[in-house]
N, C-alpha and C positions, 0 to 999 in steps of 0.2 A: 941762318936765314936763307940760302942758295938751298940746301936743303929741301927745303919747303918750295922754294920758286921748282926745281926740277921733280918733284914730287906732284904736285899740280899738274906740270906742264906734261908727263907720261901718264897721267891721268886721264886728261883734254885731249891727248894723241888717241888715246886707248878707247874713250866714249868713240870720238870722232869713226874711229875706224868700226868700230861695233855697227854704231847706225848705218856707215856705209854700207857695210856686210850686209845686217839687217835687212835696209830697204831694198837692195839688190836680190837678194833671196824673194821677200815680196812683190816685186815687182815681175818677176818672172815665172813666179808659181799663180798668178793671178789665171784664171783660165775666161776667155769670152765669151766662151758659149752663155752662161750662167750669170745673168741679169739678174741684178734684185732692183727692183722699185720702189722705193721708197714715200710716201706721205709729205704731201707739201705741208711745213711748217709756218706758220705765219708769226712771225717775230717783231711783231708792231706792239705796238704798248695797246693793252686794254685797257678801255676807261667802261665805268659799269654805266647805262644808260635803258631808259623804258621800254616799252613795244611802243609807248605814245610817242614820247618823244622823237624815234624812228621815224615812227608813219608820219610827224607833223614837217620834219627834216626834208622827208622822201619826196612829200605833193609838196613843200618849198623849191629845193633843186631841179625835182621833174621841171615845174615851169620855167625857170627860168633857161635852163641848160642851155637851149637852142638860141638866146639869144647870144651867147658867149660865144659858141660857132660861127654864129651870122658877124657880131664883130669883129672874130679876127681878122675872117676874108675879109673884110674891107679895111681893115687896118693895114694886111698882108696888101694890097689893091693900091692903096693912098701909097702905103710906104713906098710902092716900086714906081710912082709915078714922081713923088714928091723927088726921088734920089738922079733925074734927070733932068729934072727944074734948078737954076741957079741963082734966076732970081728970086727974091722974096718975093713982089709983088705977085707973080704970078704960081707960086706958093701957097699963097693966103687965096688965092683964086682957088685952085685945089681944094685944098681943106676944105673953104666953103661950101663948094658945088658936095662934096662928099656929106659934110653935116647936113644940109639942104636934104641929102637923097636919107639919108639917116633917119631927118625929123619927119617927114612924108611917109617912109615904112614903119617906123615905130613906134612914132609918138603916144598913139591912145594906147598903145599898150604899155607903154612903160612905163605909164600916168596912172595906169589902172594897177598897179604893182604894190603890195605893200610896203609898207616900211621893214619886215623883216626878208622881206623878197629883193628890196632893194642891197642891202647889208648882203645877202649869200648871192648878189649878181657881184659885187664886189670884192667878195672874197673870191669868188669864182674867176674872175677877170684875173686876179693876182694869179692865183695857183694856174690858170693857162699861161698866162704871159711873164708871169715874173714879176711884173710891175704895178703901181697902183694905179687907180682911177687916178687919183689924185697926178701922179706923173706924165699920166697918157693926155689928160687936160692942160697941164705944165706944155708940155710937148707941141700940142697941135693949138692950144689957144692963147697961154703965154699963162704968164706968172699971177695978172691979175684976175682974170677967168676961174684961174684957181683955187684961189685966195675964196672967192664970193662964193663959189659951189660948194668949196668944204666949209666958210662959215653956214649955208643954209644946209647942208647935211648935218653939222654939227647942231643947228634948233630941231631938228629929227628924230634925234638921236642915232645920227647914223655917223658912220667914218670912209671917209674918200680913201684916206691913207689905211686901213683897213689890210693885213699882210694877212695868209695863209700859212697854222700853223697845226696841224692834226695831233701831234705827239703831245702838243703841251693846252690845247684848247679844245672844250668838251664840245664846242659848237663843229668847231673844223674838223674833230673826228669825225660827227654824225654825218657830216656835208661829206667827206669823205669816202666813207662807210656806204650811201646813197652811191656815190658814184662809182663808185668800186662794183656795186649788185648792180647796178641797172647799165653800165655803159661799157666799162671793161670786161673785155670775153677773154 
């Protein structure tokens, strides 16, 4: 049996030593003048989908994108003011005066939205921020606010709670896919 255990073991010394040799030799015959360039590879799962369905994808996210932007800043804006208020009352004061300035800039538009516009602003809201509509409502208006908005998304057929998943969702690919050609340089 010890046989075989020291038989291995001058084995594993002997590999060991090789590769060190090895990469040692390669690393020092490497010369830098002589760049090769290589081909970006894209190693994301394909999912097979239309020219239609592309282009119906494309003019969906195109509209909405810029409101995703315009909410963060003001999310980013509320958060840094909320985080030196201690008390609530003046808290909810906050919030308020912020939703107030919210529903005064967006309202008609966000009314004028479809239902499948509303869906990829929500999936859009996640994949920026991480979080749901659903939680950011939790957050700033409290538990029952939440509650009401995602039962009337849910007569919609839409979802508040709604996550961001491209590799295993043929919709978040396309959404994806959209964002990737038109906004990532």
């Amino acid at each position: 049996m010890s046989f075989y255990f020291f038989q291995y073991n001058n084995l594993f010394l002997i590999n060991s030593l090789l590769a060190i040799i090895f990469h040692l030799n390669i690393s020092f015959s490497q010369d830098s003048t002589n760049v090769i360039e290589l081909d970006e590879v894209d190693l994301k799962t394909k999912m097979s989908y239309s020219f239609n369905e592309y282009y119906f994808y494309e003019k969906k996210v195109l509209k909405v994108y810029n409101y995703v932007d315009t909410l963060n800043l003001i999310i980013s804006k509320l958060d840094a003011e909320l985080e030196f208020e201690k008390k609530k009352r003046l808290k909810k004061k906050i919030i308020r005066k912020y939703r107030n300035e919210l529903m005064n800039k967006f309202l008609t538009q966000i009314k004028s939205l479809t239902r499948k516009e509303g869906v990829i602003l929500c999936k859009l809201i996640y994949r920026k921020n991480n979080i749901t509509v659903f939680s950011l409502i939790r957050k700033y208006r409290g538990n029952w606010n939440a509650f009401w908005w995602q039962s009337l998304s849910k007569i919609y057929e839409g979802d508040l709670k709604s996550s961001f998943y491209p590799k295993k969702n043929k919709e978040d690919f396309l959404i994806e896919k959209v964002i990737e050609n038109n906004f990532l340089f």
